[in-house]
C-alpha positions in Angstrom: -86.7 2.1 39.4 -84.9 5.6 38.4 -87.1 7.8 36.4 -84.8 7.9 33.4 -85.1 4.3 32.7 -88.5 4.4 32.4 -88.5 7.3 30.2 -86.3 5.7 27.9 -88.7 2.5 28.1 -91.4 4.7 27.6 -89.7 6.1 24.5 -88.8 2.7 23.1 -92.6 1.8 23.5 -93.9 4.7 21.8 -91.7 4.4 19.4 -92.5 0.7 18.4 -95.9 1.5 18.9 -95.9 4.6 16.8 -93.8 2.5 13.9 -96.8 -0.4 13.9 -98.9 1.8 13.5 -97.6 3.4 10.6 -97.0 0.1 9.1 -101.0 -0.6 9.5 -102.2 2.9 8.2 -100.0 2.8 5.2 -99.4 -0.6 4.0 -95.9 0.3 3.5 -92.7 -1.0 5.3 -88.8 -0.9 5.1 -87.3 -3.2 3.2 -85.9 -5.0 6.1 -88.7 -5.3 7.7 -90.8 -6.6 4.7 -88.5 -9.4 4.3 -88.8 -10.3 8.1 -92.4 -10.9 8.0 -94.6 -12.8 6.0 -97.1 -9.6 5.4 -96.7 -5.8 6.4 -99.6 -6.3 8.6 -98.1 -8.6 10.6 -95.1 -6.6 11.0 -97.9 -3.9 11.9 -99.1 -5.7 14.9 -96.2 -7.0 16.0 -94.6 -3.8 16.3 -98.0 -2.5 17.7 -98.3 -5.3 20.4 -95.0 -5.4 21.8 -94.7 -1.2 21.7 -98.1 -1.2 23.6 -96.6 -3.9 25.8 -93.7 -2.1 27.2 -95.9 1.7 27.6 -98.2 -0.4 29.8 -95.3 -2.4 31.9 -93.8 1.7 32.2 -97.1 2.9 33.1 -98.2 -0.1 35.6 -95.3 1.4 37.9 -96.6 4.7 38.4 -100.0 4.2 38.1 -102.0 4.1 41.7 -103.3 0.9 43.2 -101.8 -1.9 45.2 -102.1 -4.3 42.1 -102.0 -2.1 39.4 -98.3 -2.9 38.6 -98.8 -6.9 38.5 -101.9 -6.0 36.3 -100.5 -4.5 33.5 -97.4 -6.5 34.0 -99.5 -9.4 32.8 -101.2 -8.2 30.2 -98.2 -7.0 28.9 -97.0 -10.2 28.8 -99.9 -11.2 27.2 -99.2 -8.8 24.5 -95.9 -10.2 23.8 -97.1 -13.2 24.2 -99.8 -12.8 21.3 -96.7 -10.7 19.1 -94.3 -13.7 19.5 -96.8 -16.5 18.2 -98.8 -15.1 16.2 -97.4 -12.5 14.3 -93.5 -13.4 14.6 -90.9 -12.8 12.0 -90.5 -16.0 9.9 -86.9 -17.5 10.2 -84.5 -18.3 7.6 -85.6 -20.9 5.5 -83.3 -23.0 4.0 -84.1 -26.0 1.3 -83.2 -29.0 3.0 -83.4 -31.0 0.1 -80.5 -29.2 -1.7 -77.4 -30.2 -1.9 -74.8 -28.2 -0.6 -71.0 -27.9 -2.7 
């Protein structure tokens, strides 16, 4: 893998990371966001998880060891894994019982 790609993953993942975070500290959120989750600390961790999720898929390829990579692969999967059902953004929800015109 070139070594710009995973910078810019690295970036991303930071970035995320660094944006969960925030969320978490503060209590505050954008708008956007707010809206997208059910609480700002769920937004918190989601961003948290899947930030720290791809810096440790970056880091398991340059890290040393003959399993190292599949390691952190899986617990970066893991990660997401945790982000997606747990803390997810809720979907649209729409009234089903209303009529439509």
């Amino acid at each position: 893998m070139d070594t710009w790609t995973l910078l810019i993953g690295a970036a991303i993942g930071f970035a995320l990371a660094l944006f969960g975070a925030r969320m978490l500290v503060t209590g505050k959120a954008p708008a956007g966001t707010a809206r997208a989750f059910r609480t700002i600390r769920d937004a918190g961790l989601y961003h948290l998880l899947f930030g720290g999720g791809l810096l440790l898929l970056v880091a398991g390829t340059r890290l040393p060891g003959e399993r190292t990579g599949i390691v952190t692969a899986i617990v970066a999967v893991m990660l997401a894994g945790v982000a997606v059902v747990r803390f997810r953004p809720r979907g649209k929800s729409e009234d089903r019982t209303a009529r439509r015109e």
